[in-house]
C-alpha positions in Angstrom: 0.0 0.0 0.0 2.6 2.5 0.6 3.9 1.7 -2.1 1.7 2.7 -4.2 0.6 5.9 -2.7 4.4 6.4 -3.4 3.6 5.3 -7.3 0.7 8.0 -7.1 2.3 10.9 -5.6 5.2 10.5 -7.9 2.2 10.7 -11.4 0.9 13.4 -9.5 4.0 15.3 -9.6 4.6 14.4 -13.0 1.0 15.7 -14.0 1.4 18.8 -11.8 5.0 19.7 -13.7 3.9 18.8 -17.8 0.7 20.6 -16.8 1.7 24.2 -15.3 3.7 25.3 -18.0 0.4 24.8 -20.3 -1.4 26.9 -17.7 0.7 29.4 -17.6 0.2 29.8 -21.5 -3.2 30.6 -20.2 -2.8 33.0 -18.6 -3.3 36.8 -20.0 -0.2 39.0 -20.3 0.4 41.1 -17.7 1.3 44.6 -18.5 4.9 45.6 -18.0 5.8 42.2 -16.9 8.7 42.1 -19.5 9.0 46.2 -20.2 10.5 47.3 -16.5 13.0 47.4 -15.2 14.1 44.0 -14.1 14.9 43.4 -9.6 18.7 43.6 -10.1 18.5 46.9 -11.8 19.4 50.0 -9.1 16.9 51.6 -7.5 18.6 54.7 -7.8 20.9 55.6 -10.8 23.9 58.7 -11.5 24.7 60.1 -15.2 26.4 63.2 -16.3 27.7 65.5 -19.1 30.9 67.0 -17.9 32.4 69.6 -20.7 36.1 71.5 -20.1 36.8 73.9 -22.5 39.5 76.8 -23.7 38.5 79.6 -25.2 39.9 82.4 -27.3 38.1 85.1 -29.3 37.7 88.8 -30.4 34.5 89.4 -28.4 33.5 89.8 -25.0 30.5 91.4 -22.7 31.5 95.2 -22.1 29.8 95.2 -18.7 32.2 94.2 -16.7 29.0 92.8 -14.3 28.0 90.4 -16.9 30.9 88.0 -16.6 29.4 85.3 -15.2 26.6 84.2 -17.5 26.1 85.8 -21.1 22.7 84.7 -23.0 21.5 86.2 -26.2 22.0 88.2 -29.7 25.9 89.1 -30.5 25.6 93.2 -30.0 22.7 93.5 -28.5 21.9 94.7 -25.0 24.0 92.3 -23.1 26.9 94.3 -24.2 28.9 91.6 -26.1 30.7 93.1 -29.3 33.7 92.9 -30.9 37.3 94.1 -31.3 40.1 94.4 -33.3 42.8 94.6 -30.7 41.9 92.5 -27.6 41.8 88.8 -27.8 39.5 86.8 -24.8 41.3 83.8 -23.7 39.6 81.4 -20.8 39.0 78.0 -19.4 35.2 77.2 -18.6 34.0 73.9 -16.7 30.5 72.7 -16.8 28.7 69.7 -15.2 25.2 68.2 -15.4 24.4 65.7 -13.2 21.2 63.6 -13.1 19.9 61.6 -10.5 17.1 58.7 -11.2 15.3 56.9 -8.6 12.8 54.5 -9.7 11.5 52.7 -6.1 11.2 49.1 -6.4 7.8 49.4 -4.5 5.8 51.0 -7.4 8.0 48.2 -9.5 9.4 50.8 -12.0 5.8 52.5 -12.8 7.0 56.1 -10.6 10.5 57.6 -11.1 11.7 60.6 -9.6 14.7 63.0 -11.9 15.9 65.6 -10.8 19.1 67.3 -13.1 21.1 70.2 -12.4 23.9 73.0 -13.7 27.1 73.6 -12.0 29.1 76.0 -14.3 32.0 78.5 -13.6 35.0 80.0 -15.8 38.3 79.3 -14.2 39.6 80.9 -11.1 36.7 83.9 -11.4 35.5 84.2 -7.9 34.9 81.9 -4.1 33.3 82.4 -1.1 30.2 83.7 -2.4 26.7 82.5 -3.6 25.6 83.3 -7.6 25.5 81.3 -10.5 28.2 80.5 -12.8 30.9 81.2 -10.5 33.0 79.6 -8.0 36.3 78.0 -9.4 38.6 80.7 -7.9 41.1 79.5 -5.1 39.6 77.5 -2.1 36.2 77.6 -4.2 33.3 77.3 -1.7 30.3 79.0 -4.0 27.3 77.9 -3.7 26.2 77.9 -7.7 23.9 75.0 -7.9 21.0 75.5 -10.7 18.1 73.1 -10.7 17.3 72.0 -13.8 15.0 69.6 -13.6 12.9 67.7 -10.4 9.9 66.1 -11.6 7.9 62.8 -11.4 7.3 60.4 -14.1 4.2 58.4 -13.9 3.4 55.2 -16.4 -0.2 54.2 -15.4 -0.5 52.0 -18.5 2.3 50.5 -21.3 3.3 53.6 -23.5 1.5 56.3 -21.4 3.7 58.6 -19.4 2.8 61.8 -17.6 5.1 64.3 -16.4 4.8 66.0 -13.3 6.8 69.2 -12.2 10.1 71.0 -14.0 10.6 69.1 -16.6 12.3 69.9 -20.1 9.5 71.6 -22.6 10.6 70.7 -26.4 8.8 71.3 -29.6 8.7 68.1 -30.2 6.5 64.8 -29.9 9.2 62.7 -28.5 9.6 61.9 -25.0 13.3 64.1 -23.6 14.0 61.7 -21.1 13.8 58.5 -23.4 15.1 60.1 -26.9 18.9 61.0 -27.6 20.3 64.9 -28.1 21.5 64.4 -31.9 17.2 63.1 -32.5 15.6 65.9 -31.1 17.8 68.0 -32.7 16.9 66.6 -36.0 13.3 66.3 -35.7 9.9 68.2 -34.8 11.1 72.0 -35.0 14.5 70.9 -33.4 14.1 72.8 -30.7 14.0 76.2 -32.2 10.6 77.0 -31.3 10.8 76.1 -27.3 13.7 74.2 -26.0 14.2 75.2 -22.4 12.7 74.0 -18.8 9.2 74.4 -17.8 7.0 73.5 -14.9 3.5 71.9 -15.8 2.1 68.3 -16.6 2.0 66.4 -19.7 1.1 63.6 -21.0 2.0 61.2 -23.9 1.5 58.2 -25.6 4.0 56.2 -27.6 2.0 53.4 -29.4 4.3 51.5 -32.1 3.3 53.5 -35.2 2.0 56.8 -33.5 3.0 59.2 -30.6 0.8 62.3 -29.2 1.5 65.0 -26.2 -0.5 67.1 -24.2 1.1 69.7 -21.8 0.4 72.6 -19.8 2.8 75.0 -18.2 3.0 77.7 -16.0 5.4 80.3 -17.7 4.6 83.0 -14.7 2.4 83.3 -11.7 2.3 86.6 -10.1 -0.5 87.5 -7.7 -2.0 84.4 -7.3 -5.5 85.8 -7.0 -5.2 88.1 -9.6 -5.7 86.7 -13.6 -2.1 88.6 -14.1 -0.5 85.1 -15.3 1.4 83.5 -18.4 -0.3 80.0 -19.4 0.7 77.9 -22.4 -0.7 74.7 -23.4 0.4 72.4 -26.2 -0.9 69.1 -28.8 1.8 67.1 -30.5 1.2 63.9 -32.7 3.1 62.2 -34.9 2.3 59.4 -37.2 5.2 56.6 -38.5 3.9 56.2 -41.9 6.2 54.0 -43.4 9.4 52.4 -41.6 11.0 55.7 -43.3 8.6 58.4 -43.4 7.1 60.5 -40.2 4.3 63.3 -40.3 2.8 65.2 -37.6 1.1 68.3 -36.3 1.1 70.8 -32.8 -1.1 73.4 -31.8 0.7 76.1 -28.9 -0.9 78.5 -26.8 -0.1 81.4 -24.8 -2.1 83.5 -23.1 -0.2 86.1 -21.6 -1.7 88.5 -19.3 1.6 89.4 -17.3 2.8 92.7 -18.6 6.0 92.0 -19.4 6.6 91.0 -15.5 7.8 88.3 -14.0 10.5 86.2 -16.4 14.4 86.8 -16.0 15.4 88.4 -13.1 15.3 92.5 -14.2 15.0 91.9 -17.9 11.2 90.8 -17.6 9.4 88.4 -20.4 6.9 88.8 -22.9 6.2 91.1 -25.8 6.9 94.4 -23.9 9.4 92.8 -21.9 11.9 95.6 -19.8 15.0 94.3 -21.5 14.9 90.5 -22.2 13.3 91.2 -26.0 17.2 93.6 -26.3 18.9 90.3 -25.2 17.6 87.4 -26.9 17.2 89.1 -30.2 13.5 89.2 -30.3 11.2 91.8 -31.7 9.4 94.3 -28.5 6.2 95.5 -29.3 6.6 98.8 -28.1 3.3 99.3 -25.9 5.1 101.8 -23.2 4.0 101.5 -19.8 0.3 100.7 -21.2 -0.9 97.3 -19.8 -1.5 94.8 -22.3 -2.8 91.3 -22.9 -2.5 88.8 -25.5 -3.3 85.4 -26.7 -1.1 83.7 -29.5 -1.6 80.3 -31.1 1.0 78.2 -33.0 0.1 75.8 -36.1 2.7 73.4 -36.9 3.4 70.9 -39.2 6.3 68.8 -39.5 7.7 65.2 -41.4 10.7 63.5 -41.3 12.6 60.6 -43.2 15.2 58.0 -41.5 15.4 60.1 -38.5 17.5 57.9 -36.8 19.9 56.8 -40.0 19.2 53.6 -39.5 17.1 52.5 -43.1 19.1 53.8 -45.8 21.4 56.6 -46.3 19.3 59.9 -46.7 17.6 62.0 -44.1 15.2 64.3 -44.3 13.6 66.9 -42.1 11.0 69.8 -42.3 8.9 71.5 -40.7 6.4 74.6 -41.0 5.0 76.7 -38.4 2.3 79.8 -38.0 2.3 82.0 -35.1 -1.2 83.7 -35.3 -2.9 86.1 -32.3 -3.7 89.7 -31.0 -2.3 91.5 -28.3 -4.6 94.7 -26.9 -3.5 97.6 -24.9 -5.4 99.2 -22.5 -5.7 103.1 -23.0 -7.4 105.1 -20.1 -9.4 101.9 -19.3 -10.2 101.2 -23.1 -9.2 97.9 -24.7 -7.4 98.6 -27.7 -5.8 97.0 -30.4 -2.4 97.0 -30.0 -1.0 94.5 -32.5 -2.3 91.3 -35.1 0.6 89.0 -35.2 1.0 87.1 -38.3 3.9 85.5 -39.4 5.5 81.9 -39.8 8.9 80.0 -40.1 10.1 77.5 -42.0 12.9 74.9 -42.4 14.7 71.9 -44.6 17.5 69.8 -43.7 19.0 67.2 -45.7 21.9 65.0 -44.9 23.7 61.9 -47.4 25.5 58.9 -45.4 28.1 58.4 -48.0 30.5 56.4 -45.9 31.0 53.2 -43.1 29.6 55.8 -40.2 27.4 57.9 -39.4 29.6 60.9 -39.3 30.5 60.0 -42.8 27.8 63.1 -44.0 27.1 65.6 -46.3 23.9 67.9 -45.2 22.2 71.3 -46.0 19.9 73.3 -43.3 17.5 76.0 -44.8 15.7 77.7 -42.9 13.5 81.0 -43.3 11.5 83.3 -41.0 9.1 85.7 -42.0 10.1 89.7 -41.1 8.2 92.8 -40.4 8.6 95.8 -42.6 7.7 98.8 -40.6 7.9 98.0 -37.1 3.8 98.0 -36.0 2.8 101.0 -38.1 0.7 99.6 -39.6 -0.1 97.4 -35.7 0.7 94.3 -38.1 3.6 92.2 -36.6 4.2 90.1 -39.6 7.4 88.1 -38.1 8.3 85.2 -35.8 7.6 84.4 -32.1 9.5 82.0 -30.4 10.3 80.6 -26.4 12.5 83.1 -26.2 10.0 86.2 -26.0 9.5 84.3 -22.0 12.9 83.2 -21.4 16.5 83.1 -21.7 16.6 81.0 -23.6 13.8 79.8 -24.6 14.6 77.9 -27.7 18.4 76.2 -28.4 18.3 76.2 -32.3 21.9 74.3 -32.2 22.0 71.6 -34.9 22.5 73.6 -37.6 26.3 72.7 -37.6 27.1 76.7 -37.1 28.9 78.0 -34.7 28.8 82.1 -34.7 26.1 83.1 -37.0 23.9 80.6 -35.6 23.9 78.6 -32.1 26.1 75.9 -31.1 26.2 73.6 -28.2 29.2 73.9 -26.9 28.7 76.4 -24.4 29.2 76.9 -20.5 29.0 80.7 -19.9 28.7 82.8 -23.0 26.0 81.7 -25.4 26.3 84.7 -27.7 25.5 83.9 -31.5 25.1 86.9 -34.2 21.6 85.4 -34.8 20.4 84.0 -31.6 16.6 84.0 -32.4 15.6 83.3 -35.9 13.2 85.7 -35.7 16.3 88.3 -36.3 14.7 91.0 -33.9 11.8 90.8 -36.0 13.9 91.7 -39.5 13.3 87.9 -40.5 16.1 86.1 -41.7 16.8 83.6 -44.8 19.9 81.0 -44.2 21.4 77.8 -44.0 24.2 76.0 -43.5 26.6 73.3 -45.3 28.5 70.9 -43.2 30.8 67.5 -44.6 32.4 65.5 -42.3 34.3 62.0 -42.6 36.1 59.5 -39.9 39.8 59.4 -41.1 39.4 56.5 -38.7 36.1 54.6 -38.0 34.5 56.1 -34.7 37.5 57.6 -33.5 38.7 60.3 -35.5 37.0 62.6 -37.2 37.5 66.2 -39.2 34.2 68.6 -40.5 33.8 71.4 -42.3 31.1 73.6 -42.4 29.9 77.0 -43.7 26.5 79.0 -43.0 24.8 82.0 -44.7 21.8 84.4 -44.0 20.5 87.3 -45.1 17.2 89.3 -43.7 13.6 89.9 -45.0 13.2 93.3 -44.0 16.0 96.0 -44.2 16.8 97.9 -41.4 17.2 102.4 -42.2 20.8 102.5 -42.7 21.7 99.0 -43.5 21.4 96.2 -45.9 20.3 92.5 -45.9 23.3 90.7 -46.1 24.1 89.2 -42.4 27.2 87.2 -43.4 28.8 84.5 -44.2 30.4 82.2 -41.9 33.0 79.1 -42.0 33.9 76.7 -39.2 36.2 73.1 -38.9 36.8 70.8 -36.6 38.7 68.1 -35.6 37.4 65.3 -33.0 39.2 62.2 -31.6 36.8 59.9 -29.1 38.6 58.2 -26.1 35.4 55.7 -26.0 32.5 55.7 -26.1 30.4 59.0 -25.2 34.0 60.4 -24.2 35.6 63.1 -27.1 38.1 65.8 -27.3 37.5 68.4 -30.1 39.3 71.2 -31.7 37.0 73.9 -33.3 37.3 77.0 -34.9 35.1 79.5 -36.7 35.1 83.3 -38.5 32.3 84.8 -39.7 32.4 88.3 -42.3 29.6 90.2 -41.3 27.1 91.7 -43.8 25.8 95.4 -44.6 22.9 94.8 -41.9 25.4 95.7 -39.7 25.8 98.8 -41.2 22.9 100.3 -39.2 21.6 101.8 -35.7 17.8 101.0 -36.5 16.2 100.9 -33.0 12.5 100.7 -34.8 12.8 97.0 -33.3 13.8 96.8 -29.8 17.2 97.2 -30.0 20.3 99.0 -31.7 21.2 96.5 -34.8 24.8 97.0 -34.1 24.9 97.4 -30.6 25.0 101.0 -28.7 28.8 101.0 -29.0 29.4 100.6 -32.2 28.7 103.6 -35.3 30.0 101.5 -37.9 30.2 98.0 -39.0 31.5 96.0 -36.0 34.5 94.2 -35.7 34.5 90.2 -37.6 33.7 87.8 -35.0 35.9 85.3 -34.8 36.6 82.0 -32.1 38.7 78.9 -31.8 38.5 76.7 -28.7 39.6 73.1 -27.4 37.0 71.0 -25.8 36.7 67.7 -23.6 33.3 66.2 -23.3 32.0 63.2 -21.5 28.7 61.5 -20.9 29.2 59.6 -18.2 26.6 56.4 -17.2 
């Protein structure tokens, strides 16, 4: 007898084991089962961008109070301008760190980020609190920026909402989940907003479509008064075929602040104190006259092999139409102030000749709409971008410039000739050429590049010719993520130069300057590594 309950147990057990992998074929899917992050993965995880650079050039920031951070338009009212007979040499130091925690109690469906800035130009000043600063013997500055502290949520596979200070891109991809060198390349690239905000959004990436909702909070001021800046944005984008994209956005602003509120003294909006001056943005000139305003963004963009990965050509456009009213109140009376009316456009195109990626011919076009007589006729027919509510608000640098336009290579001075394609409301019409090869396969590599623009509208006194610049550089990578590059750059400047016009917000050559300025020119050594 016991030996045959022994017999029976045994079948049992044999049943039990050829049966329970059947069952478990049974049984539905569960929802991030295989998509999280799996139980030997840290709970809490460290990555940075550290960049070390040397600088030399012919212009600098004539107030001697702005050498610690320097944003905005080459000769305009942050003072930076050219000269012919003194030469800026410096070593800057940045660092981003980012911290990650993703709790193993919510099993990977709540992370926390939170990034931040540390920057400072070598051996400037210690012992003291401010940005940008702090490298000077026995150091002790307290400089820390937040960048970033916000929550991500993922109540469902391929939904995400963000929650907090969180990056806010012009684009339908997800900042946290999508390299640099692709955002760069797709949706507006980041020249329409491309800065930090704090709000919620929500997205959805589904295998052949993506959308986003978000709302931000640009400025709160008296919290029961309706004296606020709101914006509130739509993105979607639809794969087409494995190498065509197409989508759409809608933007909002409703901007009720004044020109309060925004960066430090310099204010935000389109009446801004000084920030229009510094970022290279047009001011509706409204005087101390409280306005309000409400401006919508249409968009349209496509792009083909985004990510280089089907064939050899990519191809990226995008068209966008800023549309809205701002009224000023006169004596109690509503006005009109302004219609706004004007739209930007852009082409890129890039050939993969060669064994890499950097193996690469490409052409940038891009063109913004300008205004011809500075609200006479209350018609603002140019561009508005981020930058009208921060500094900056949009980083328009994969264009492969690096003086006419923006580049990335930047700690403290961030200081192109065109740092808002908007062009201070003028308009502008460019692009750039870039060719690169690796002499030797993901390890050294040479570029060169040249860029070109010219303005819409003419300012009194000047031409349309901006100028003509040309750049190299030489990069060898250590490993991977880890680079040191050589760079240089001169740019002849056009007849625009030529003039004073103020009709736009700002002097067109800068307040010290009665002529042409100075050629800009720069050459700098960099190391850069993203560490994980």
């Amino acid at each position: 007898m016991r030996r045959f309950y022994l017999i029976l147990l045994i079948a049992l057990l044999g049943v039990l084991w050829v049966v329970k992998p059947v069952r478990a074929q049974q049984q539905p899917v569960q929802v991030f089962k295989y998509d999280l992050p799996r139980e030997h993965e840290d709970e809490f995880q460290f990555l940075a961008f550290f960049l070390n650079q040397g600088v030399v050039s012919n212009f600098h920031p004539n107030n001697t109070l702005l050498k610690g951070q320097v944003i905005g338009r080459m000769f305009g009212q942050n003072s930076t301008n050219t000269s012919d007979s003194l030469t800026s040499a410096y070593f800057e130091q940045r660092i981003l760190p980012f911290f990650i925690y993703k709790p193993k109690l919510f099993n990977g469906k709540a992370i926390l980020r939170a990034s931040f800035e540390i920057d400072w130009t070598w051996g400037d000043v210690a012992y003291g609190t401010g940005g940008n600063f702090g490298s000077a013997p026995a150091g002790d500055q307290v400089n820390l920026q937040t960048q970033n502290v916000e929550l991500e949520f993922i109540p469902a596979k391929g939904w995400f909402i963000n929650l907090g200070l969180q990056r806010m891109y012009d684009s339908p991809y997800n900042p946290y989940r999508t390299t640099v060198d692709k955002m760069l390349a797709t949706g507006y690239r980041l020249g329409y907003w491309g800065t930090e905000g704090v709000g919620l959004t929500v997205r959805h990436d589904a295998d052949y479509y993506r959308f986003k909702a978000g709302f931000y909070k640009l400025y709160e001021s008296l919290i029961q008064e309706n004296d606020d800046v709101t914006m509130g944005e739509l993105f979607f984008e639809k794969t087409l075929t494995k190498q065509w994209r197409w989508g759409g956005s809608v933007n909002y602003v409703r901007d009720r602040a004044n020109g309060k509120g925004g960066v430090s003294i310099l204010g935000q909006g389109l009446n801004a104190t000084q920030l229009n001056a510094y970022n290279g943005t047009f001011k509706f000139n409204f005087g101390d006259n409280p306005y309000r305003a409400d401006i919508l963004w249409f968009g349209t963009f496509f792009s083909r092999n985004p990510d280089y990965m089907m064939d050899r050509v990519y191809l990226n456009g995008f068209f966008n139409y800023n549309y809205g009213l701002a009224e000023v109140d006169n004596d109690g009376n509503w006005e009109k102030g302004a219609d706004i009316a004007g739209f930007g456009a852009n082409l890129s195109a890039g050939y993969r000749y060669g064994q890499t990626k950097n193996d690469m011919i490409s052409v940038d076009v891009i063109y913004a709409s300008g205004d011809d007589d500075a609200l006479n006729d209350k018609t603002y027919n140019g561009v508005l971008t981020g930058n009208m509510w921060a500094s900056p608000g949009n980083v328009f640098i994969g264009s492969g410039a690096h003086l006419l336009f923006p580049h990335g290579n930047v700690v403290n001075r961030f200081t192109p000739v065109v740092a808002d394609f908007s062009n201070m409301g003028y308009g502008l019409f460019g692009g750039t050429f870039n060719a690169s090869r690796d002499l030797i396969p993901h390890k050294l590599n040479v570029k060169v590049g040249a860029a070109y623009a010219m303005s819409v509208a003419e300012p009194i006194g000047g031409g349309t010719n901006l100028g003509t610049e040309v750049n190299g550089v030489v990069a060898y990578n250590f490993g991977p993520f880890m680079s040191l590059e050589l760079h240089g750059a001169y740019m002849s400047l056009g007849d625009f130069f030529d003039s004073n016009d103020i009709r736009y917000g700002a002097d067109v050559n800068s307040t010290f300057n009665e002529e042409r300025p100075v050629d800009p020119w720069t050459a700098f050594i960099v190391f850069k590594w993203l560490m994980f």
